[in-house]
C-alpha positions in Angstrom: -33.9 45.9 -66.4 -30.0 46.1 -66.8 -28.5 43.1 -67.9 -26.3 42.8 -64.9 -27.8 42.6 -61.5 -26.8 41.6 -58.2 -29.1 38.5 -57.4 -29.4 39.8 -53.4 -30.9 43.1 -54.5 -33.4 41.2 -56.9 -34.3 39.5 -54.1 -35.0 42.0 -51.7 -36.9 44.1 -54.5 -38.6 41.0 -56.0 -40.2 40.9 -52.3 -42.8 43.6 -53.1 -44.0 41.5 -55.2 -44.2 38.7 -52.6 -46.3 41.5 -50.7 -48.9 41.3 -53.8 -49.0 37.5 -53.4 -51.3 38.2 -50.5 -53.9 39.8 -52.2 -53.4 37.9 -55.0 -55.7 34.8 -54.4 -58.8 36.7 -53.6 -58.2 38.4 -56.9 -57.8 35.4 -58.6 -53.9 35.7 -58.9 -52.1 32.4 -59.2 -49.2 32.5 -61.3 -46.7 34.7 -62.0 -48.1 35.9 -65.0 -50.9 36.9 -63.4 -48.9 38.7 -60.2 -47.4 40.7 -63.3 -50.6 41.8 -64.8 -51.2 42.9 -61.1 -47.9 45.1 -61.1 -49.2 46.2 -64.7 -47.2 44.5 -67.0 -45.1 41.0 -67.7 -42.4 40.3 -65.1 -38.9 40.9 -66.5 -37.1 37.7 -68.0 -34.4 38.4 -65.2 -37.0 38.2 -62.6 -38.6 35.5 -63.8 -35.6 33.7 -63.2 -35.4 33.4 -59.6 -38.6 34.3 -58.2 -39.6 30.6 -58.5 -37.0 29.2 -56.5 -37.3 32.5 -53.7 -39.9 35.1 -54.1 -42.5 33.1 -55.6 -42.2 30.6 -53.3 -41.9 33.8 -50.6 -45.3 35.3 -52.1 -47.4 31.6 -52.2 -46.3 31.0 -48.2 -47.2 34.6 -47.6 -50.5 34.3 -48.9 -51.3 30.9 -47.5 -50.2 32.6 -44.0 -52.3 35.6 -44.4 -55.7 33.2 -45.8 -55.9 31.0 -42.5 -55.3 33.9 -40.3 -58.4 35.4 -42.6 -60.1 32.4 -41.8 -59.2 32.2 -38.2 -60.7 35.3 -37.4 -64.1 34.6 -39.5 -64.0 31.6 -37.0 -63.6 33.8 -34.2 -61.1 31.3 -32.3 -59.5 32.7 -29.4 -55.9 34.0 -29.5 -53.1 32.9 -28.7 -50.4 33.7 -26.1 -48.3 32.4 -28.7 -49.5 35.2 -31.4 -46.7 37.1 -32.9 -47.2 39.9 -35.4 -50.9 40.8 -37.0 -51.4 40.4 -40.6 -47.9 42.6 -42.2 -45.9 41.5 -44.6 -42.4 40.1 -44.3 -40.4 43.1 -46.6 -37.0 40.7 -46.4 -36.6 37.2 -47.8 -34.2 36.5 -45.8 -36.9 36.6 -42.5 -39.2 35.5 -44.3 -39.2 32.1 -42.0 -38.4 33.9 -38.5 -41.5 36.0 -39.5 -44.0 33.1 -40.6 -42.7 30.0 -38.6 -44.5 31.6 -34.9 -47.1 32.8 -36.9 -48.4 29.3 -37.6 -47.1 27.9 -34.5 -49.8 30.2 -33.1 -52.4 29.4 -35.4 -52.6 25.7 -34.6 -52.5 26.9 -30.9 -55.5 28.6 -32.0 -57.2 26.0 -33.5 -56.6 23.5 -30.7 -59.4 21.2 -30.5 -61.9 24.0 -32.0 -61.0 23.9 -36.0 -58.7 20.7 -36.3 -59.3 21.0 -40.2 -57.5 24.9 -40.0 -54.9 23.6 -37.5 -53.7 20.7 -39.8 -53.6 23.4 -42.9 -51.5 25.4 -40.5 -49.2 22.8 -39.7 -49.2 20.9 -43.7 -48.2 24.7 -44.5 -45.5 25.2 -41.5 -43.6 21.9 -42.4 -43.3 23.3 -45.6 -42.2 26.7 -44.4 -39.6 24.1 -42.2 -38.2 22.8 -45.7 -36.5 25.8 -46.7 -34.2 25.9 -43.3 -34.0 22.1 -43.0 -30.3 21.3 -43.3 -30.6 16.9 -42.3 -27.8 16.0 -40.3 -25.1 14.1 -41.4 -25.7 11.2 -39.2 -28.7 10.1 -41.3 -26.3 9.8 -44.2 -23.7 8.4 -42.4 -22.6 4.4 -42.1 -25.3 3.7 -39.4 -29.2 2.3 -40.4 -32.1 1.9 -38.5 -33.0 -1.5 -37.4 -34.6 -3.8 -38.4 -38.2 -3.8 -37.4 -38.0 -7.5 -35.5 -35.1 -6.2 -33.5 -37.3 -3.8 -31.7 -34.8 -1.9 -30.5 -33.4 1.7 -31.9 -29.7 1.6 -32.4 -28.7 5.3 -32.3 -27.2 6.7 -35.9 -25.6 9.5 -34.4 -21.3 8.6 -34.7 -20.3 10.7 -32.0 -16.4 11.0 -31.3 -15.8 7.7 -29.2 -15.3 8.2 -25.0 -17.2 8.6 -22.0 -19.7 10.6 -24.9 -21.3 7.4 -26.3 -24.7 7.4 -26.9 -26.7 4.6 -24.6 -29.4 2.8 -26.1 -32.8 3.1 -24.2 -33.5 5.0 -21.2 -37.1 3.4 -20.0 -36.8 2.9 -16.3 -37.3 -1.4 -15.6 -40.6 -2.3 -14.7 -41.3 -1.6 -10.7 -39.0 1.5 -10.4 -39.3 5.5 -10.8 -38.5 7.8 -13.8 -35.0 8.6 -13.9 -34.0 11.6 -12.3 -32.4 14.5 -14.3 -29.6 16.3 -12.9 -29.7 20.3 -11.9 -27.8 22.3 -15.1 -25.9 24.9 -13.8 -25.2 27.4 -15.9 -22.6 30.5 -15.8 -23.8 33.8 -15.0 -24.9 35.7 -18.3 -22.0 38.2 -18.2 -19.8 39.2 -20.8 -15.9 38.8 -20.6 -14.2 41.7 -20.5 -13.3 43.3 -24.0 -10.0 43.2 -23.5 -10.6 39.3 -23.4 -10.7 37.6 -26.7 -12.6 34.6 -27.3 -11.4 30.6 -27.9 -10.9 30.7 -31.2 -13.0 28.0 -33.2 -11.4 24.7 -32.5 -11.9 22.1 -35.7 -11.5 18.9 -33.2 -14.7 16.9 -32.6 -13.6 15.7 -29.0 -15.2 17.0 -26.4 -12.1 17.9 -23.9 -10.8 19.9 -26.3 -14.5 22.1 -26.7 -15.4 22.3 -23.5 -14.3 25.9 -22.1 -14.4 27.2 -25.5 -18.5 26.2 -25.2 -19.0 27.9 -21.6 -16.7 30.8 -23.0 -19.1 31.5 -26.3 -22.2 30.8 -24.2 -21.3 33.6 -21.8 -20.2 35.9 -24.8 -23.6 35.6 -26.5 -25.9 38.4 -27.0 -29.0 38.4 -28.8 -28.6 40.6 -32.0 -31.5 43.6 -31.3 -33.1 42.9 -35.0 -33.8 39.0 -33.5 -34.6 40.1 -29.7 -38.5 39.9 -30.3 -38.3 36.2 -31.9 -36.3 35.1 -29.3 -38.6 36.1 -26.8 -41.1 34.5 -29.0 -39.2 31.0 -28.5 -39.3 31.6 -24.8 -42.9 32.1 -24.9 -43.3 29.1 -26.7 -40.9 26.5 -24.8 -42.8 28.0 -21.7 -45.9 27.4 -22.9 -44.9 23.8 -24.0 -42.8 22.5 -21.3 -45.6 20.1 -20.3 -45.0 18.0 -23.3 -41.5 18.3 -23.5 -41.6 17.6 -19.8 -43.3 14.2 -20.7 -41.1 12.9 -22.9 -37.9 13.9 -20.3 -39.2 12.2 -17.7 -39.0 8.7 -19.7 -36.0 9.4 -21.3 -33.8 11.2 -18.9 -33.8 14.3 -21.5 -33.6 17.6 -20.1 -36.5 19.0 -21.5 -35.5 22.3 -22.2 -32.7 20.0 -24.6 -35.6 18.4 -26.4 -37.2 22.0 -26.8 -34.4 23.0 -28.8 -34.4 20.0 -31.2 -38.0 20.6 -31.7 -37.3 23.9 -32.8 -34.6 23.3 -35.3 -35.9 19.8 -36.5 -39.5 20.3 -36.9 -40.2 24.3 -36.7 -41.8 23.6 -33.5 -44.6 21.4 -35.3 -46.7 19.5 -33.3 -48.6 18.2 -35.8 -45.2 16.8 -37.7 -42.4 14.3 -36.5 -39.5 15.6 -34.5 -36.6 13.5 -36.6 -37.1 15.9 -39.6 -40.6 17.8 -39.7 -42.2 15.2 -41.8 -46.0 15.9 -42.0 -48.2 14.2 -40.9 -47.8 12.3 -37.7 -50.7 10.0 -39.0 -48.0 8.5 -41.3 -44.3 7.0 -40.4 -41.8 9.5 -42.1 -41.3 9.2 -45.5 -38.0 11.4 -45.5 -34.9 10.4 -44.4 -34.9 8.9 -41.7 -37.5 7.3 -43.6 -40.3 4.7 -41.7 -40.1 6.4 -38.3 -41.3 5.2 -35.8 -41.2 1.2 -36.9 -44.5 0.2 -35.5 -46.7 3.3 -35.7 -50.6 2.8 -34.6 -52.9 5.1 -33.3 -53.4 7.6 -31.3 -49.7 8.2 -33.2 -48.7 11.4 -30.9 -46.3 13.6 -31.0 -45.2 12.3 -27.9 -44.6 8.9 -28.9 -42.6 9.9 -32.3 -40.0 12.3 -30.5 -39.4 9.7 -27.9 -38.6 7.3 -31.0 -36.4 9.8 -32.1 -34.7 11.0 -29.5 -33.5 7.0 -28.7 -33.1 6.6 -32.7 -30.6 9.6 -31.9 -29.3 7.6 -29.0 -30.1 10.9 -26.8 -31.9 8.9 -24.2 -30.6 8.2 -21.1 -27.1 10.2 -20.5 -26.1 11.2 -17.5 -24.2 14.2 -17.9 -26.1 17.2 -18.8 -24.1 20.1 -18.0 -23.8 22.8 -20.6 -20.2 22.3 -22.5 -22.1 18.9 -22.4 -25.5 20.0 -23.9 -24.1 21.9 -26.4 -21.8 19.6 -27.9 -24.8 17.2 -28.2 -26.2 19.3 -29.8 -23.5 20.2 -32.5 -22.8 17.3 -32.6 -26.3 16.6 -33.9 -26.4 19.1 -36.9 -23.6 21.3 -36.9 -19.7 19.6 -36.8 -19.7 20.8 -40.3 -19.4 24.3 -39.5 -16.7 23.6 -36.7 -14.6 21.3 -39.3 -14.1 25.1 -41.2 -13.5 26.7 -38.1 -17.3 28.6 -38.6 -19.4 29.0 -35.9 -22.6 26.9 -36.2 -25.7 28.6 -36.9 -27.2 25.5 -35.2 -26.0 27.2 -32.1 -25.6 30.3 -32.4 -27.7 32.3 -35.2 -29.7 35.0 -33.9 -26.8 36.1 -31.5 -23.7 38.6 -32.1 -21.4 35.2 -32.6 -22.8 34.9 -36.1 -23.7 36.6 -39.4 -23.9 34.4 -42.1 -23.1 31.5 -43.7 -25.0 28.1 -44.0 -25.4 25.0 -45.2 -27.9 24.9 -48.2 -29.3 22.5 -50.7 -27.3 19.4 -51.5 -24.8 19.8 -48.3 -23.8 22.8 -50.1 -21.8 25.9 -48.3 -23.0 29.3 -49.2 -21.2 31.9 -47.3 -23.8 34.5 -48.0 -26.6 32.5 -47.1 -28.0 33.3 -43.4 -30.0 31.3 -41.1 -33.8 32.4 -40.5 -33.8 29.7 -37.2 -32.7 30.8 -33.9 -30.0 28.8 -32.3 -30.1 26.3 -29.9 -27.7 28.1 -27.4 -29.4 31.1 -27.6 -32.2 29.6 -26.7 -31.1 28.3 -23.8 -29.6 31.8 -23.1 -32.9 33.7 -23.1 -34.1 30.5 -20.6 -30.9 31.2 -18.7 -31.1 34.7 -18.4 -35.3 34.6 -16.8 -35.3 31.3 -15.0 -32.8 32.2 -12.5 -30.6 29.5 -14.7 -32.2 26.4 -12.7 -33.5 24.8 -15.9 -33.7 21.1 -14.4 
């Protein structure tokens, strides 16, 4: 191998060798000295050099995919509407994630009730797959904390620009009277501006009047990039397929659900098995990243319902009134993604997976790499495929 070579194209070669990661536990494979002996010789220095950090890493989550699917179909548990994609390998590290992420989704759907050992591998292994996209917001670095445990109450850590914005503390309805009633979100028709038409640019201020139409403008803009269309569709499926739970946590919280959807998708990889304020697995145990010892008092059954309704009030999400969609969305940039806007970027938070983005990301650290490209699908284009097949009446 030459001396110089560009690290992207090692990457995307070294992924071949990802492809031999799935055969290479049954032939006894399990380092990289052995996947070398497999391509017939030792690995390159060069390519040594990153495949532990990408391609290794790629080939081990491969072939842990491709093993429980194996065993899954030795079980003969029934599929999945949820199923995406039949045993082929991921030829791009950069989709590695898009590709594997539904395919364990649909493997604990599988699993169900009927293999709860397979479904908890499936979800140990997707919040690990969740890691490598996990950017933690600011907010749980920022000036607030949690409280203590003998307040028993959740003071929101999210510092949201100061105004009619703030986040409330608790939404549970008093004792004697009816859920809270979420309001209808009416959303603009999905058709695109004319081309003449030039989009708000990216505005770096962080209060809401001055985002607004620039939101309703980029929503209506969006299109879903073609090589993404079928993984979009896939997170339809799935916040279709899910809205009962989502729906249960909304109707104590006043939370639209299809808003909660979303978070659970960027925060937690759409694990059920794993807490919604970061993905930490398992549920059976208070999070030990940060926000670390989530929720405060944690006893059995320890659902998934019961830890994303701690988060969402942690969040101080619970119990807002307005929910339109300038609204939604800048709760939800506001979540994870002002850093982006500070830059004048869009946020991938929002809109990765739709013609509004490329690249660019937030990696390790905090750190910016403008070549880097999110594998998740945004939250606003998520809501745009719900838009564009629900006849927009998402309350």
């Amino acid at each position: 191998m030459a001396a110089s070579f560009d690290r992207r194209d090692l990457l995307r070669g070294g992924l071949s060798l990802a492809a031999l990661g799935v055969a290479a536990p049954a032939r006894g494979a399990q380092s990289l000295d052995e996947l070398g002996k497999l391509l017939g010789g030792k690995l390159p220095q060069q390519l040594r050099a990153v495949l532990p950090q990408e391609v290794g890493q790629a080939a081990q989550i491969v072939a842990e995919v491709v093993k429980l699917e194996q065993q899954a179909k030795l079980l003969r548990l029934p599929s999945s509407p949820l199923s995406l994609g039949d045993g082929t390998i991921p030829t791009d590290p950069e989709r590695l994630y898009e590709i594997a992420m539904p395919r364990l989704v649909a493997l604990m759907d599988r699993a169900g009730t009927l293999s709860p050992t397979l479904g908890e591998q499936a979800g140990a292994l997707l919040a690990k797959l969740h890691r490598t996209q996990y950017d933690p917001p600011d907010a749980w670095f920022g000036d607030g904390t949690a409280p203590a445990p003998e307040q028993g109450t959740a003071r929101p850590l999210l510092r949201l620009p100061s105004g009619p914005l703030r986040p409330l503390r608790l939404a549970d309805p008093p004792e004697g009277e009816g859920a809270p009633v979420l309001p209808r979100l009416d959303l603009p028709e999905p058709s695109l501006p004319a081309v003449e038409a030039a989009l708000p640019a990216i505005n770096p201020s962080l209060k809401f009047e001055n985002l607004a139409q620039e939101y309703t403008a980029w929503f209506a803009a969006a299109r879903i990039r073609p090589e993404h269309q079928e993984t979009a569709n896939w997170h339809l499926t799935m916040m279709r397929e899910s809205r009962g739970r989502y729906a249960a946590v909304s109707k104590r919280l006043a939370v639209p659900w299809y808003f909660i959807a979303a978070v659970h998708a960027l925060e937690a990889s759409f694990n059920f098995r794993a807490h919604l304020h970061n993905g930490d697995f398992p549920l059976s145990r208070r999070t030990h990243q940060v926000p670390s010892g989530r929720p405060l008092v944690w006893l059995p059954p320890s659902d998934w319902e019961a830890s994303a309704a701690d988060a969402l009030r942690l969040m101080g999400f619970a119990g807002q009134s307005d929910w339109s969609l300038p609204r939604l969305l800048y709760r939800l940039e506001a979540y994870n993604g002002f850093g982006y806007r500070r830059s004048k970027r869009a946020s991938p938070y929002l809109w990765s997976f739709s013609n509004l983005y490329d690249r660019g990301k937030f990696v390790a650290d905090g750190k910016f790499d403008p070549r880097a490209r999110s594998q998740q699908c945004g939250a606003a284009v998520m809501l745009k495929v719900l838009a564009e097949t629900e006849a927009i009446a998402l309350g």
